[in-house]
C-alpha positions in Angstrom: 0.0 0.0 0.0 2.7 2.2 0.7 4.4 1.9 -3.0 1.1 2.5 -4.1 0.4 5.7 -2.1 3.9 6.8 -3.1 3.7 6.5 -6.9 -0.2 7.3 -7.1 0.5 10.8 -9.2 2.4 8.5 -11.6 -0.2 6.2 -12.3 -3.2 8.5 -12.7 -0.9 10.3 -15.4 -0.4 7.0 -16.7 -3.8 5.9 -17.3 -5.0 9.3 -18.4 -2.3 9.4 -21.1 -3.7 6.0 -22.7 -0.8 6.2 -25.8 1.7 3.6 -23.7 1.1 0.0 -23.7 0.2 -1.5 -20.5 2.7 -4.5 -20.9 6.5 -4.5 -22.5 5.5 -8.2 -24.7 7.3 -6.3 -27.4 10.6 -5.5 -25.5 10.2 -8.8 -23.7 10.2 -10.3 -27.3 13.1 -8.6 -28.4 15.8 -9.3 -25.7 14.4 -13.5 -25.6 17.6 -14.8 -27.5 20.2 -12.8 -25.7 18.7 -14.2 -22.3 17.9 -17.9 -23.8 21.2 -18.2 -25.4 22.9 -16.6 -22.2 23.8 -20.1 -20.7 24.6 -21.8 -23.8 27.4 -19.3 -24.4 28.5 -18.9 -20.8 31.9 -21.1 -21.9 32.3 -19.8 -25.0 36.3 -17.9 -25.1 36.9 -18.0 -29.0 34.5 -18.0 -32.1 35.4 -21.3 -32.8 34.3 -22.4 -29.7 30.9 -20.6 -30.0 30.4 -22.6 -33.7 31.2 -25.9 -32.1 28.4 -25.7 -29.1 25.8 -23.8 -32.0 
């Protein structure tokens, strides 16, 4: 309740704007094959080592 109290200005202007999207799916989207592929090339040191685990 607190968080809520403290940001309250920034929501009404929020949902009296109405142009932004109430959910990032599109930047969530976008970053997916940096953060999936994050672990597979964790132990990748060289190029060549990167086309061998691909």
């Amino acid at each position: 309740m607190n968080y809520l109290a403290s940001n309250w200005r920034r929501l009404v202007r929020y949902t009296e704007g109405g142009h932004l999207p109430i959910d990032n799916n599109a930047a969530e989207r976008a970053i997916r094959p940096f953060v999936i592929g994050r672990k597979n090339w964790l132990f990748s040191d060289t190029p060549k080592g990167a086309t061998a685990s691909a």
